[in-house]
ZAMARGU-4260 file (C-alpha; in steps of 0.2 Angstrom, whole numbers, plus 5000, padded with zeros to 4 digits):
<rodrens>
0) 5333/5468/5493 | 5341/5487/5491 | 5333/5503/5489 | 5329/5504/5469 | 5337/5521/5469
5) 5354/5515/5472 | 5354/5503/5457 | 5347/5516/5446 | 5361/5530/5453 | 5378/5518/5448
10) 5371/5511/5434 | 5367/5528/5428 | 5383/5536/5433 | 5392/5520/5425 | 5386/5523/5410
15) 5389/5543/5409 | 5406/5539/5411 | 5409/5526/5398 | 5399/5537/5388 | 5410/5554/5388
20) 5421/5559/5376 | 5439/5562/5375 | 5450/5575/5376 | 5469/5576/5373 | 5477/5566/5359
25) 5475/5546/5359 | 5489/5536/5363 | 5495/5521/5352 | 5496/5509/5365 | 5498/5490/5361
30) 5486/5482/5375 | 5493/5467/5386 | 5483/5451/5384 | 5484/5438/5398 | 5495/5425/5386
35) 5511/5435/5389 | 5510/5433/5407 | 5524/5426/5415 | 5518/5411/5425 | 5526/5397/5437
40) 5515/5387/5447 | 5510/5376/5432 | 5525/5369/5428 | 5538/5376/5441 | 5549/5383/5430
45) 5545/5404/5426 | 5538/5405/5406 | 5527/5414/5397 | 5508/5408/5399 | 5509/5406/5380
50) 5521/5392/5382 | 5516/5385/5397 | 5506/5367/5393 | 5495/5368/5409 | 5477/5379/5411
55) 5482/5392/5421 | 5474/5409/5424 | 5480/5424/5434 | 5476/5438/5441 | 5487/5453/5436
60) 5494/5466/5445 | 5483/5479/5435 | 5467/5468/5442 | 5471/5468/5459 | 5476/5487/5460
65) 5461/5492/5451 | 5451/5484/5462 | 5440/5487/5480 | 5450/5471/5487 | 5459/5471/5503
70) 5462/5453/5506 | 5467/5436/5494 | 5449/5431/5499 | 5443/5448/5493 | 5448/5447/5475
75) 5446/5427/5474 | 5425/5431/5476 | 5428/5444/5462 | 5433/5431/5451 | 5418/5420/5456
80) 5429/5406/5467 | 5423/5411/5484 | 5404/5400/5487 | 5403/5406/5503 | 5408/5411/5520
85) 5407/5411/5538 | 5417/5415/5554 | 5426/5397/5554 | 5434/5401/5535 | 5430/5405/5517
90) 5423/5390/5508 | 5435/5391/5488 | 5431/5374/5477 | 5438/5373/5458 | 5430/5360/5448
95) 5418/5354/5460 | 5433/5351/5473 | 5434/5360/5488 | 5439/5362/5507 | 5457/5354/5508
100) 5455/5349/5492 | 5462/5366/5485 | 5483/5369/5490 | 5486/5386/5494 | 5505/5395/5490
105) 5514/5409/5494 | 5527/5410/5481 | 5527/5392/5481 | 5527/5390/5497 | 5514/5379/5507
110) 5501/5388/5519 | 5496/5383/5536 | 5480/5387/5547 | 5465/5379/5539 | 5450/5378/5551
115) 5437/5366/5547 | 5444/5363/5532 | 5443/5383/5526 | 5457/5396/5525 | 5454/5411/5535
120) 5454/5423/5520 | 5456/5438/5532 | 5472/5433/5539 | 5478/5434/5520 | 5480/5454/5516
125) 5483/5459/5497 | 5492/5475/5501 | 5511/5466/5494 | 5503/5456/5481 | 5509/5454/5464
130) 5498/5442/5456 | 5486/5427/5458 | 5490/5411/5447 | 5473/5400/5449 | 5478/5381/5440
135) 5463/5370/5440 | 5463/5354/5441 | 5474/5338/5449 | 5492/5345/5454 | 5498/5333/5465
140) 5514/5327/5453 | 5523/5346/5458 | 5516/5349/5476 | 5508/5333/5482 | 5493/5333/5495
145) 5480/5345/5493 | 5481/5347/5478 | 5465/5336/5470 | 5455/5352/5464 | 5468/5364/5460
150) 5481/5375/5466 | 5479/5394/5470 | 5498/5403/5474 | 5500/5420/5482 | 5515/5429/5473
155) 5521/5445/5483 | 5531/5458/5474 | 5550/5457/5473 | 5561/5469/5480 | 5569/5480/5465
160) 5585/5491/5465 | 5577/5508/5463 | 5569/5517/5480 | 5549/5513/5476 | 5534/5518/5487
165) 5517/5514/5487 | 5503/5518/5499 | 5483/5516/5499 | 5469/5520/5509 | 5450/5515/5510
170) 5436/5518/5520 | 5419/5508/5518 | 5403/5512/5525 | 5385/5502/5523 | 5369/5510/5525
175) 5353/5503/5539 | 5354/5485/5538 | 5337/5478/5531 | 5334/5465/5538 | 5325/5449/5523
180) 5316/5440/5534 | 5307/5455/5542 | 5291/5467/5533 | 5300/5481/5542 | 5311/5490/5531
185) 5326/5502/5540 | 5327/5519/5533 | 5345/5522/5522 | 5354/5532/5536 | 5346/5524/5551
190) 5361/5519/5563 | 5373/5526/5548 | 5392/5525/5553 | 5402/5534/5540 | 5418/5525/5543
195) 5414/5507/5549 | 5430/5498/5540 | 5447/5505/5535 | 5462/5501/5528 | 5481/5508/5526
200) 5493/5501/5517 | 5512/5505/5513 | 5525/5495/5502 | 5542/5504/5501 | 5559/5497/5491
205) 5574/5502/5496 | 5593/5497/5490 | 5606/5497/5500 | 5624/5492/5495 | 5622/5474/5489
210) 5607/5472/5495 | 5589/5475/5488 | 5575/5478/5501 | 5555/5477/5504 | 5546/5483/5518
215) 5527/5483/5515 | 5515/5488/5532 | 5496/5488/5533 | 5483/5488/5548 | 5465/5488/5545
220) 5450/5490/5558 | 5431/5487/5558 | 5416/5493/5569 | 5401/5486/5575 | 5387/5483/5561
225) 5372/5480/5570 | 5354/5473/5564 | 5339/5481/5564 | 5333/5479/5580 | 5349/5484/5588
230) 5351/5467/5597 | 5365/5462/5589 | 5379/5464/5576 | 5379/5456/5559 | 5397/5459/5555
235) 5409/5459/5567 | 5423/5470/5576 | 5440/5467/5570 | 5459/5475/5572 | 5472/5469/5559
240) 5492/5473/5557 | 5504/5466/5547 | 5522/5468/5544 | 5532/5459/5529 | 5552/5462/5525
245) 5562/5455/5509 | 5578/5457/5506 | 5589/5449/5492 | 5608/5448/5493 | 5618/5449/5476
250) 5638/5450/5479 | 5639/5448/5460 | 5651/5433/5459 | 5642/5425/5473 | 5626/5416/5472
255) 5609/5426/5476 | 5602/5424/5489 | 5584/5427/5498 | 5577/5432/5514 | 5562/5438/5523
260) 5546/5435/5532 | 5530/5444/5539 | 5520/5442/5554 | 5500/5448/5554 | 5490/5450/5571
265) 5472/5450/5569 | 5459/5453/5583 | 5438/5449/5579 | 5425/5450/5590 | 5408/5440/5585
270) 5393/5436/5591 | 5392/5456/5600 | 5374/5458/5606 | 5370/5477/5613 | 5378/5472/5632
275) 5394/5468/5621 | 5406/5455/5613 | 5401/5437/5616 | 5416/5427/5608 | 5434/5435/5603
280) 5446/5426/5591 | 5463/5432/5589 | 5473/5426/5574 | 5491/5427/5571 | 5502/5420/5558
285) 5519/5421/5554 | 5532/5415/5541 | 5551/5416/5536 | 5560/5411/5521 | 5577/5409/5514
290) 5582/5405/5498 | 5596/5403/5487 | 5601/5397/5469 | 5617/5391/5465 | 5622/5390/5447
295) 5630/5372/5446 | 5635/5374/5428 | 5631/5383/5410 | 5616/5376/5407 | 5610/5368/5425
300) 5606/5375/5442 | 5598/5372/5459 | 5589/5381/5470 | 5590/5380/5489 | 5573/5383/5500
305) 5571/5383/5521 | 5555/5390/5527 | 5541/5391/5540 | 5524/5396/5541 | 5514/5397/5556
310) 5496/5400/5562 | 5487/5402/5579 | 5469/5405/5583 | 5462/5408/5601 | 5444/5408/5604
315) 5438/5417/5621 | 5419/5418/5626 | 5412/5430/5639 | 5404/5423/5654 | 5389/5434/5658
320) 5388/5427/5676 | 5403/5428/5680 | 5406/5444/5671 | 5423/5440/5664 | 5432/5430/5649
325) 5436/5414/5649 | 5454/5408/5643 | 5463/5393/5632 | 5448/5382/5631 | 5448/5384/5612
330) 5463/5383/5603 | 5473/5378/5587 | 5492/5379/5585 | 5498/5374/5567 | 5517/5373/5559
335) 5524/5368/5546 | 5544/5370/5541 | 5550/5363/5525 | 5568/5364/5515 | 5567/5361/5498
340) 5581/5357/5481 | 5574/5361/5463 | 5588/5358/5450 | 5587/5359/5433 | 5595/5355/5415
345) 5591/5364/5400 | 5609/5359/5391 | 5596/5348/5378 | 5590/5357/5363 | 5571/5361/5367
350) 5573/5350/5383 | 5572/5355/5402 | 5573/5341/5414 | 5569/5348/5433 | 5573/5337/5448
355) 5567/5340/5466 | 5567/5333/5484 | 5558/5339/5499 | 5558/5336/5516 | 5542/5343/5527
360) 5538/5342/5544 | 5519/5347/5551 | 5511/5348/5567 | 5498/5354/5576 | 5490/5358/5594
365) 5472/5360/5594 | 5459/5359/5609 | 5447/5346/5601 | 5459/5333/5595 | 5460/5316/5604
370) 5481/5318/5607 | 5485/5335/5613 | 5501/5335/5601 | 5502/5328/5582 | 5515/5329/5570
375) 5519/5321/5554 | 5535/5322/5540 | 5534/5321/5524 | 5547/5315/5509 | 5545/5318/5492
380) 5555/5316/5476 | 5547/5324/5460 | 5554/5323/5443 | 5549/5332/5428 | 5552/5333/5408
385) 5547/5344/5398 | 5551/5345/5378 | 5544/5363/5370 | 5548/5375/5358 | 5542/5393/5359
390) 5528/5398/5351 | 5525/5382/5345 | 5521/5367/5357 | 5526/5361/5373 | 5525/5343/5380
395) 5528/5339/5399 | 5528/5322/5411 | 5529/5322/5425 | 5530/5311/5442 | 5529/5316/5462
400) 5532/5302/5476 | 5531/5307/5494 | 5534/5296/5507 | 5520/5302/5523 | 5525/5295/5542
405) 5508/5291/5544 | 5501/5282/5527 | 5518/5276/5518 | 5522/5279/5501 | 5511/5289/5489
410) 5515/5291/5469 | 5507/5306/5455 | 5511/5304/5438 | 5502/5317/5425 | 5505/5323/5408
415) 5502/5336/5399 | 5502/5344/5382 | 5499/5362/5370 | 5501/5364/5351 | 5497/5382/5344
420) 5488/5383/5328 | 5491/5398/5316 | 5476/5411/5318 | 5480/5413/5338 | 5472/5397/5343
425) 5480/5385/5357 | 5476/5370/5361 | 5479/5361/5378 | 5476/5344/5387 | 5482/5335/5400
430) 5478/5323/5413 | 5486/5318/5431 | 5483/5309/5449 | 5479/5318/5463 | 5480/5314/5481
435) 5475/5319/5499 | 5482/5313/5515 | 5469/5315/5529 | 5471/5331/5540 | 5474/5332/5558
440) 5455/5336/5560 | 5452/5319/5551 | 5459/5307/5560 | 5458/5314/5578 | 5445/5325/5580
445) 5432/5325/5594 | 5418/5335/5593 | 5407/5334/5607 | 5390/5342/5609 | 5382/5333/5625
450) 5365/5336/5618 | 5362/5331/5601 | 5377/5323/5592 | 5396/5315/5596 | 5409/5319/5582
455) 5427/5307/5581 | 5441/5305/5569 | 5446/5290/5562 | 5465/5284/5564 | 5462/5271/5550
460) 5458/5282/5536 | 5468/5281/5521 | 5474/5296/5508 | 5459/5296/5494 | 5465/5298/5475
465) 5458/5307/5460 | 5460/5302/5441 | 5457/5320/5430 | 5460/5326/5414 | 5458/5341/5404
470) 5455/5348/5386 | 5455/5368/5382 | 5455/5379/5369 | 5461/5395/5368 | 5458/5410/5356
475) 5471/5423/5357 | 5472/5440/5343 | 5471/5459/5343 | 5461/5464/5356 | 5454/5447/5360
480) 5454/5433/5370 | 5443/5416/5373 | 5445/5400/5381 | 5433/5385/5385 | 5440/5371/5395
485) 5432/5353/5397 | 5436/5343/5413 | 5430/5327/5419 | 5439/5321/5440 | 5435/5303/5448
490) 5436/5306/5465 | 5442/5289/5476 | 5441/5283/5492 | 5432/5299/5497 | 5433/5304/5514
495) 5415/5307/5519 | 5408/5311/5539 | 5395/5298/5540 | 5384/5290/5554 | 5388/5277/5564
500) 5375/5276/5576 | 5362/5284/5591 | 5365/5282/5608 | 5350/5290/5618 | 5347/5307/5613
505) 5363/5310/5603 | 5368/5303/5585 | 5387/5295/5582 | 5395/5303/5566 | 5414/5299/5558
510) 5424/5300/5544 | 5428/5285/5531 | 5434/5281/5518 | 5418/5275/5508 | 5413/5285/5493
515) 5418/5285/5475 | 5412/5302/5466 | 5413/5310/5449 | 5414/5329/5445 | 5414/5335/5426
520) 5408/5350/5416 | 5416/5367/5408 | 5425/5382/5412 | 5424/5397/5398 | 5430/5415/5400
525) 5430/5427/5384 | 5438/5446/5383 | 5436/5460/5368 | 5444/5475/5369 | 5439/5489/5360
530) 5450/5505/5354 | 5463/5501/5366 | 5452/5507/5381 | 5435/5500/5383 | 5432/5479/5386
535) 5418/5466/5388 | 5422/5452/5398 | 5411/5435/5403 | 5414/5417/5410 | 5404/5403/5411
540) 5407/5390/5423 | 5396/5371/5420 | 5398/5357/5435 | 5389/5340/5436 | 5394/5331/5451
545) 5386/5312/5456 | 5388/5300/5471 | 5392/5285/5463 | 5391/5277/5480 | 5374/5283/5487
550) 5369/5284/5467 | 5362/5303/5470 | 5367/5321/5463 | 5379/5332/5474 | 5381/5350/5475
555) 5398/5355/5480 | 5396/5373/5472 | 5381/5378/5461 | 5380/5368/5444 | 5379/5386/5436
560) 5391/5401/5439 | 5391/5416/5427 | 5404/5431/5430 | 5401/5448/5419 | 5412/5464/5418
565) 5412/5479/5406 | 5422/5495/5407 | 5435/5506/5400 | 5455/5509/5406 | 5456/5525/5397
570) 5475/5532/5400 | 5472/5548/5390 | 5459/5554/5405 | 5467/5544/5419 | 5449/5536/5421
575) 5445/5516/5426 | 5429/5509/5429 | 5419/5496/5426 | 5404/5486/5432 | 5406/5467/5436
580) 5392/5454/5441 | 5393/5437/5447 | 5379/5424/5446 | 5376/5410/5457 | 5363/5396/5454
585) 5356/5384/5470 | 5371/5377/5477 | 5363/5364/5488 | 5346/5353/5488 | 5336/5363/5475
590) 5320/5355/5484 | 5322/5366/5501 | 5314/5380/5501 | 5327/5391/5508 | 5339/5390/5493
595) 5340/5403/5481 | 5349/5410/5463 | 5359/5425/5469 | 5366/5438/5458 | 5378/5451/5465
600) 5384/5467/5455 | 5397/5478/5461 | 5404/5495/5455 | 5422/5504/5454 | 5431/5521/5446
605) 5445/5528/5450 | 5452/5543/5442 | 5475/5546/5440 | 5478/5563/5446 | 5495/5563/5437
610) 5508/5548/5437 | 5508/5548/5456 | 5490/5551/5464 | 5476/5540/5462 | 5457/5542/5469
615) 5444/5529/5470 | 5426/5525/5473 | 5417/5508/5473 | 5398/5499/5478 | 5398/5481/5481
620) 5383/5472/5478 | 5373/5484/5470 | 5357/5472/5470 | 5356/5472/5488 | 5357/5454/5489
625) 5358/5446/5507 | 5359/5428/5507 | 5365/5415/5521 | 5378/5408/5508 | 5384/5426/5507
630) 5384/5441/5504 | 5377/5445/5522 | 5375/5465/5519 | 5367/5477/5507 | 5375/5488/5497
635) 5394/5493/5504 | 5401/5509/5500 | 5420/5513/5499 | 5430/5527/5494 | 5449/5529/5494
640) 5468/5535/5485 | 5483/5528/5482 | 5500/5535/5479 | 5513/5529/5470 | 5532/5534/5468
</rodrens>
């Protein structure tokens, strides 16, 4: 555990600045609450998350800037979704459902580049980041595969038509690493590196004729971290660049139109011992987009989308014999190019019907799969109807089918409904089909480890389905908010890596088709703002999750997870800071002795110097945790400005 002085020293200083009093006059400000958010990934179509019929939380703007995050990964494990992690990916699950089971979006747009079933969270920087929109629950009726726990979309800033600047900075530093499973304990500033980790980032807007531009740049770098015995280093070496441009077109008379894309390069070495790096991995990922909409008529429209997204990852290891490093034996190429027609009709009083088709192709190179090329396209026809009235209620059906090369035909239906009571309460249900083709790691992996066991994918697996449904309630009034949200997901035709059989020394595993599983339990989050400024916030998070093949318990994530946050956005002084803890309880086989409760608590304040200058300080994980499942250090330190035009 940490040093008891540290606790002691932010919570004290926390509480001295929540404490102080005010000077200067006190604005009559009106707060925001999260139900005038503007939201799309719901339902498709941009409303107010008042209206919207489908639970759906975001992450503002305001929570990600005032925030120690650098990547989507970063703020996702603030908010309690992010279980654990390791060099191969970031392990994210929403209602019990996890690995390909959760569809990732930029802007709508499908990402590429999982490994082992995680997203690389680092490859996903949050300098041009508008907001989060996190939807729980099946979604496969709007976006198709994947989308059995939920769907979780990226949405970057827009360009506007006034010259806009933005710029951050951040370095981070951690004290000795103490070591848990050791009596020895490091002093503080054994081995101290004052700058271990930094980040830059820039997002400038710029108009130009007809045209509105975006151009946001950010690099980031990390040293060496090593353990107490110098032998090796618990966090790795990176270097990350990335370089995004958007650019909108409005000729007046003609119809809009949208272009851009980014490219991120990211090297990380791992495994370093104190004769050097063992294994490299370099990372790249790339996108282009071009949309367009088209008004049709009055009341109707359609929008046109082409795009791409691209990931690599090259694995290298250092031959000590042979003193040099060895290329290409570990690879994984994966692309994905998609065009897409949304139209809608809203020429019906309270009606909008919305009408899409899709055309995707995938494919993938990868050094472990049993066909050194695979591919497959995808067709989908989705239709939606959606009957609301502002303010009031809002019903919406809907129907997705997607014709796969591999598997055939594939249909999701769902259905959803709000109805807002007087007094600020909202209620919401809903229920839906979810599906999920087998990946490319699937159906042809090969695995292979000489010694001890033989991986393989299996060509005859077949999509597995999900039946889930939904009831919420929400409480919305002056300087409150609560919500408490009751799900209940079958799981079908589960693909599970099972074994087959032994053959000497080494044990046979593959993936079928052969369990049936069931998830259910609640998700509450409650907000109170006091005097415009100061606020209390808390979720709660209940799963119950049974094999009803194998007849026993599972533990996807832990059956209990608590998030906590108190602070105060005081305008007046410029001053924001706040405490936040997050609770986790066992997460796997409570009977091993190697699993543990883990509580982390982490610390921010920033301070506006004017409307254009911004310092900030932050501690992550306070306690000192160090866990397996994450975090891996102590207490990390961070200091940083921002300046906005």
């Amino acid at each position: 555990m940490g040093k008891p002085w540290c606790l002691e020293l932010f919570i004290l200083g926390w509480f001295c600045v929540f404490t102080l009093p005010v000077t200067g006059e006190e604005d009559d400000l009106d707060p925001v609450y999260q139900l005038e958010e503007v939201t799309v990934t719901g339902t498709r179509s941009e409303k107010r998350l008042k209206d919207s019929p489908v639970v759906t939380e975001i992450i503002t703007s305001e929570e990600i800037e005032q925030s120690n995050a650098d990547t989507v990964m970063d703020i996702l494990n603030d908010y309690g979704l992010v279980y654990t992690g390791n060099g191969m990916g970031d392990y994210v699950q929403m209602q019990g459902m996890g690995k390909s089971r959760v569809l990732y979006l930029i802007n709508g747009r499908r990402l590429v580049g999982r490994i082992s079933q995680r997203l690389k969270g680092e490859t996903l920087p949050l300098g041009n980041v508008e907001r989060i929109e996190i939807v729980r629950g099946p979604q496969s009726a709007l976006y198709g595969s994947d989308g059995i726990g939920g769907v979780i979309n990226i949405i970057t800033k827009k360009p506007g038509n006034e010259l806009s600047l933005s710029t951050g900075f951040t370095n981070r530093f951690l004290l000795a690493y103490d070591d848990p499973e050791t009596p020895e304990k490091a002093a503080p500033f054994d081995d101290f590196n004052p700058i271990r980790e930094q980040g830059l980032t820039a997002v400038v807007g710029f108009p130009v004729g007809i045209t509105r531009n975006s151009l946001d740049i950010e690099v980031a770098r990390g040293g060496f971290y090593y353990n107490e015995q110098k032998t090796s280093s618990i966090l790795p070496e990176y270097y990350r660049g990335r370089l995004g441009v958007d650019t909108v077109f409005s000729p007046g008379s003609i119809p809009e139109v949208r272009l851009g894309g980014s490219f991120m390069l990211m090297r990380r070495d791992d495994q370093t011992t104190n004769r050097g790096s063992l294994t490299r991995f370099d990372y790249l990922r790339g996108d282009a987009y071009g949309e367009m909409d088209i008004r049709l008529f009055e009341r109707g429209g359609l929008t046109l989308k082409l795009y791409d997204n691209f990931y690599q990852r090259n694995k290298d290891n250092y031959s000590a014999i042979n003193d040099r490093w060895s290329k290409g034996n570990n690879y994984e190429n994966e692309n994905i190019t998609t065009l897409e027609a949304l139209g809608f009709y809203d020429g019906l009083d309270d009606f909008i019907f919305t009408l899409g088709l899709e055309g995707t192709y995938n494919s993938m190179e990868k050094y472990n799969l049993s066909k050194p090329f695979v591919s497959v396209d995808k067709e989908a026809l989705f239709l939606q109807a959606e009957y609301f009235r502002e303010d009031t209620y809002a019903v919406l059906a809907g129907v997705r089918v997607e014709r796969n090369s591999q598997f055939g035909f594939a249909a999701a239906p769902k259905l959803s409904g709000m109805y807002q009571f007087p007094w600020g309460f909202r209620l919401l249900a809903g229920a839906g089909l979810g599906y999920r083709a087998p990946d490319f790691s699937d159906l042809y992996l090969v695995k292979d480890d000489s010694e001890t066991m033989y991986i393989q994918g299996n060509e005859d697996l077949i999509p597995e389905y999900s039946l889930g449904c939904n009831v919420g309630l929400e409480y919305a009034a002056s300087g409150c908010f609560a919500q408490i949200n009751f799900y209940y997901n079958e799981l079908f035709d589960e693909m599970t890596r099972v074994y087959i059989e032994t053959l000497g020394d080494r044990i046979i595993y593959a993936t079928k088709n052969i369990s049936r599983s069931m998830r259910t339990g609640i998700d509450t989050e409650g907000r109170i703002t006091v005097l415009h400024y100061a606020f209390v916030s808390a979720g709660y998070s209940l799963l119950y999750a049974y094999d009803r093949t194998l007849g026993e318990e599972l533990h996807p994530q832990p059956n209990h997870t608590v998030k906590m946050k108190a602070g105060l956005d005081h305008l007046p002084s410029g001053i924001t800071t706040y405490l936040q803890g997050r609770f986790f309880s066992t997460m796997i086989d409570p009977d091993k002795p190697d699993n543990k409760p883990r509580f982390i608590l982490d610390f921010y304040i920033s301070l506006a110097l004017g409307n254009h200058f911004k310092v900030h300080a932050a501690v992550d994980n306070i306690t000192g945790e160090i866990d397996y499942l994450g975090p891996l250090t102590g207490q990390t330190f961070s200091i940083g400005f921002k300046y906005f035009l």
